[in-house]
MIBA-744928 format. One line per field, with one value per residue (C-alpha): residue number from 1; chain; x, y, z. Coordinates in nm, 3 decimals. Layout:
MIBA-744928
resi	c(NUM; ...)
chain	c(A; ...)
u	c(X; ...)
v	c(Y; ...)
w	c(Z; ...)
This chain:
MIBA-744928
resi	c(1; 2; 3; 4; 5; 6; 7; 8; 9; 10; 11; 12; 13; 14; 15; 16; 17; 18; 19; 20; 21; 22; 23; 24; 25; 26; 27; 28; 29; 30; 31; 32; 33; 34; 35; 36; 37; 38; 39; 40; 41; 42; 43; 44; 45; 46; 47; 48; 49; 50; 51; 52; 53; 54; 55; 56; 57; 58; 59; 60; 61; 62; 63; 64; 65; 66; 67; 68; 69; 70; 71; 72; 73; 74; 75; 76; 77; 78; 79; 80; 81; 82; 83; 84; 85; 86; 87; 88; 89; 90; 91; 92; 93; 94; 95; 96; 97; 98; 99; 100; 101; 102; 103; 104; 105; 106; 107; 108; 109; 110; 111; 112; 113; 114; 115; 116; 117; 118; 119; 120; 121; 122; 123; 124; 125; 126; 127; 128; 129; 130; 131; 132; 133; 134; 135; 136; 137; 138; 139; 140; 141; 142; 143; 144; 145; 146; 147; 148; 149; 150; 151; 152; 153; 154; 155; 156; 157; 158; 159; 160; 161; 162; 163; 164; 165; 166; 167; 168; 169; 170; 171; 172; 173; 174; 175; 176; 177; 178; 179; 180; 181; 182; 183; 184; 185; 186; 187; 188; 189; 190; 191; 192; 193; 194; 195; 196; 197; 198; 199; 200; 201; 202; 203; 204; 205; 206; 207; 208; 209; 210; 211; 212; 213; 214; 215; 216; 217; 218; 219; 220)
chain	c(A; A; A; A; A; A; A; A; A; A; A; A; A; A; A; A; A; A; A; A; A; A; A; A; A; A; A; A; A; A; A; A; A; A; A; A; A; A; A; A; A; A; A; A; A; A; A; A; A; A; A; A; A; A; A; A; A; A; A; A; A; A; A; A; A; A; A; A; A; A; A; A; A; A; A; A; A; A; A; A; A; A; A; A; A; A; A; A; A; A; A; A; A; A; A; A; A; A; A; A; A; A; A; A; A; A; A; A; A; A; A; A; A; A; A; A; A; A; A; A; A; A; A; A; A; A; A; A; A; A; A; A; A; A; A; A; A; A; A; A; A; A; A; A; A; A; A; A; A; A; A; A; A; A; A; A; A; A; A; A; A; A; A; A; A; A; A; A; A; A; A; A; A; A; A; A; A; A; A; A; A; A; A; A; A; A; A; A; A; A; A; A; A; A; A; A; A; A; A; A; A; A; A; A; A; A; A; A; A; A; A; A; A; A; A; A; A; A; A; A)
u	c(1.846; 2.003; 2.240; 1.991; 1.945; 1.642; 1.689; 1.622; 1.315; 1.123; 1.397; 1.346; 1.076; 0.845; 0.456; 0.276; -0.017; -0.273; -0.541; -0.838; -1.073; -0.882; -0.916; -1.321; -1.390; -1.207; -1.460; -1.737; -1.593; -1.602; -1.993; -1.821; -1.929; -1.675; -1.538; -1.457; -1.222; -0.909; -0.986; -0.681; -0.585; -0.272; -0.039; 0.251; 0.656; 0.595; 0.387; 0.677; 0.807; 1.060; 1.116; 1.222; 0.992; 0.638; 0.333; 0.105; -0.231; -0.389; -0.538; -0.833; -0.932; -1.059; -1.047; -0.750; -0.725; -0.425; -0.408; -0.105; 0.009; 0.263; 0.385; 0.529; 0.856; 0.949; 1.245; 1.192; 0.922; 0.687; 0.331; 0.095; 0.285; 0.108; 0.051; 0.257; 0.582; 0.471; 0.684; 0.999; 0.889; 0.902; 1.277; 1.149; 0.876; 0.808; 0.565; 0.379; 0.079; -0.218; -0.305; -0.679; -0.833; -1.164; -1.436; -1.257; -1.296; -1.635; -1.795; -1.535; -1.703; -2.091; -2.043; -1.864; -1.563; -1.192; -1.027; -0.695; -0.742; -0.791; -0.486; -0.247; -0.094; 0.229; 0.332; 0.054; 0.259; 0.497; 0.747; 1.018; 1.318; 1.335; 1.277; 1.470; 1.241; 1.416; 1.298; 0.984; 0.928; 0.572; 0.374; 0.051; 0.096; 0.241; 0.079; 0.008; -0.009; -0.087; -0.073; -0.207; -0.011; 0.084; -0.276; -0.347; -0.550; -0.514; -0.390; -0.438; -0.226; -0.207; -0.361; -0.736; -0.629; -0.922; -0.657; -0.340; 0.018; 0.023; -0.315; -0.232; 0.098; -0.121; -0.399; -0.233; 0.018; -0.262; -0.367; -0.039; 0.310; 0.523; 0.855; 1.129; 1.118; 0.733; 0.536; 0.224; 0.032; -0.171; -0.454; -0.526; -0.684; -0.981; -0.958; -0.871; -0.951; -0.844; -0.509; -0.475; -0.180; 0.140; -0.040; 0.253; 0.193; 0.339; 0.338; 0.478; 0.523; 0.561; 0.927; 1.068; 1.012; 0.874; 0.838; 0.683; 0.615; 0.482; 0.148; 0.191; -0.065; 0.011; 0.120; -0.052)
v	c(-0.048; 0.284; 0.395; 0.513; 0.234; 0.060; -0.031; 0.303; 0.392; 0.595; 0.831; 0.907; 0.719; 0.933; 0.784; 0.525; 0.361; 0.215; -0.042; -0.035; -0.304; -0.606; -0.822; -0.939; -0.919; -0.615; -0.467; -0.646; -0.482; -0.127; -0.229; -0.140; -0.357; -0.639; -0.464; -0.612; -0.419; -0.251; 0.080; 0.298; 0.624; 0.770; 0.888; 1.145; 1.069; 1.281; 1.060; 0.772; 0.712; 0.524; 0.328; 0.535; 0.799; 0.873; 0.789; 1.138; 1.168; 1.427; 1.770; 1.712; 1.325; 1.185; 0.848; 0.692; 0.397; 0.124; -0.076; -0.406; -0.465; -0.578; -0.344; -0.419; -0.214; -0.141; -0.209; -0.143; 0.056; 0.047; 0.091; -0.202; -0.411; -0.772; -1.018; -1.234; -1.001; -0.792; -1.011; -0.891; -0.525; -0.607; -0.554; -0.670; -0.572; -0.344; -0.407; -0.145; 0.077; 0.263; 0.496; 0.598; 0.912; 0.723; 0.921; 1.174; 0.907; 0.844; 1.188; 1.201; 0.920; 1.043; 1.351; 1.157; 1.333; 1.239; 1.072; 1.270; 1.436; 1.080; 0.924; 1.102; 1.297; 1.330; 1.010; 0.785; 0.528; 0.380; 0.131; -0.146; -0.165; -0.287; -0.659; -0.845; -1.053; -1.330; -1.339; -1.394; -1.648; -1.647; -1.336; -1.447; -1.649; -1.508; -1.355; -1.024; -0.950; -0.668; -0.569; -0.231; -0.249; -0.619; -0.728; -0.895; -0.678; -0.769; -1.153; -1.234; -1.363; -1.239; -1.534; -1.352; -1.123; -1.067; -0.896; -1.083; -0.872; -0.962; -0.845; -0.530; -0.433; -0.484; -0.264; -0.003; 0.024; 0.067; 0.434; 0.512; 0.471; 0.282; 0.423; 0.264; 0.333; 0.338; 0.151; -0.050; -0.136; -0.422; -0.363; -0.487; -0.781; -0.765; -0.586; -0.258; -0.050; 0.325; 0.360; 0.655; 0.842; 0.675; 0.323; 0.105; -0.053; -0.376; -0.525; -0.797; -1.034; -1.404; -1.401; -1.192; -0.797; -0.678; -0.258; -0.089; 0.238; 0.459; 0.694; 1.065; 1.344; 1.612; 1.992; 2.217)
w	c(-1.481; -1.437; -1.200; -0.926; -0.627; -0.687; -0.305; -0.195; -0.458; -0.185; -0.207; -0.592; -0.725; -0.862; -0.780; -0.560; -0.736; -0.513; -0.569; -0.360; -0.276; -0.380; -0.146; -0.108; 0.268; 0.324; 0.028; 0.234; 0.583; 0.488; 0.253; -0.099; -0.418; -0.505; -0.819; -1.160; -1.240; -1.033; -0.801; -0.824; -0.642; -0.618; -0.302; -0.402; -0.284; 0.008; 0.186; 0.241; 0.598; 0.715; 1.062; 1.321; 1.246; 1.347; 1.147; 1.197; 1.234; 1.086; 1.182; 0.966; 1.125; 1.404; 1.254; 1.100; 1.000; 0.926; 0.594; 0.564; 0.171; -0.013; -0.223; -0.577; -0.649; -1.015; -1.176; -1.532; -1.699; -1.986; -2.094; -2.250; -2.096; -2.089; -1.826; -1.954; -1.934; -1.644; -1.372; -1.548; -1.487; -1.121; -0.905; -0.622; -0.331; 0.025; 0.340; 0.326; 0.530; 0.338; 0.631; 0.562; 0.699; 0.687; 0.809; 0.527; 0.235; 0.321; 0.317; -0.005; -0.136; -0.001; -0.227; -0.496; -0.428; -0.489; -0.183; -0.176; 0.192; 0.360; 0.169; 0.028; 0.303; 0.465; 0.604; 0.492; 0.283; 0.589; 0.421; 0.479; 0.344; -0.027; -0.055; -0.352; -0.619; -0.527; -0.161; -0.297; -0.495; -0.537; -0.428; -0.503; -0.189; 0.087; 0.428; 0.580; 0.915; 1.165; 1.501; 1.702; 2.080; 2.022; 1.947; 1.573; 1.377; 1.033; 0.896; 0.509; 0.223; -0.148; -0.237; -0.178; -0.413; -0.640; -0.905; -0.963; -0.930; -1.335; -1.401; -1.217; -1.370; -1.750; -1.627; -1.470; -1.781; -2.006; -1.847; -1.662; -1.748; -1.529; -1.410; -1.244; -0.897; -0.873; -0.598; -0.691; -0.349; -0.432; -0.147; 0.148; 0.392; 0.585; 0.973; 0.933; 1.231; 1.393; 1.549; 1.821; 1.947; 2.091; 1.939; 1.850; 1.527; 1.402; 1.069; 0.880; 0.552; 0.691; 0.809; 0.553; 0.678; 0.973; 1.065; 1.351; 1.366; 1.659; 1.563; 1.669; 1.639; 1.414; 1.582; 1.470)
């Protein structure tokens, strides 16, 4: 570890890696193949939000959409790293929300484009505060919730994963060095739906982090 405060990565760290699809019936929701190996797309640093400030909807969409994860906060980096090693690469974890401009991603998609418009912009990765390793024992078992103006939306655990939090870390490794400080959001559960303006949104991970955030359109 370096001197830098691992509890305050979205201040410094320098990428969020994001893995689509990995959870079956959210695949099946939105009519994508299962895939048999991990989807990845990027967000930059910019797009990090914090409680107490809005979540904004975009110029560009009419459509945006809310996505619960856990997030997997690094603490030490390397490349080729191997399953069996990839938990120590790990300092600890985030709640986290994959806002999706989706009507954006799926002309993107239509016309095999990349998806950067519908998920990488500002304020599209709203996190917690950093959660320690050790208040997690086992996060290929824990649940995911979500709610949109107090109603449940979303309500999974990591154990539908189709790609393990190991398998991940290995994969990703391979093609992209990991850096302390990075976020690895490990997809999403089933019932994602559009929030509008002044929606109050409410997620959590069991009884160990909960945010809300309020969604604001963006001025112009």
């Amino acid at each position: 570890m370096t001197a830098r405060n691992i509890s305050r990565f979205w201040e410094w760290g320098r990428k969020i890696i994001c893995v689509g699809r990995n959870y079956a019936d959210h695949a099946k929701e939105l009519k994508n193949a299962i895939p048999t190996e991990p989807v990845l797309f990027l967000k930059p640093p910019s797009a990090y939000v914090k409680e107490g400030s809005p979540i904004l909807v975009p110029l560009y969409t009419s459509s945006l959409h809310h996505e619960v994860e856990l997030g997997v906060v690094i603490g030490k980096g390397g490349n080729a790293i191997s399953q069996t090693s990839a938990m120590e690469h790990v300092a600890g974890y985030a709640l986290c929300l994959d806002m999706t401009a989706r009507e954006i991603q799926d002309e993107c998609k239509s016309k095999g484009l990349p998806w950067t418009l519908a998920k990488a912009f500002n304020t599209s990765c709203p996190v917690s505060d950093f959660i320690p390793k050790e208040r997690i024992p086992d996060p290929s078992n824990v649940k995911l919730w979500l709610k949109v103006n107090d109603q449940l939306k979303q309500s999974g655990s990591t154990s539908q994963m189709i790609f393990s939090i190991p398998y991940l870390i290995s994969y990703i490794s391979d093609f992209i060095t990991l850096e302390e400080g990075d976020l690895i959001m490990t997809g999403t559960p089933k019932g994602v739906s559009a929030v509008q303006e002044n929606d109050e949104l409410q997620a959590g991970i069991e009884d160990i982090a909960i945010i809300n955030f309020r969604v604001q359109r963006q001025e112009r």
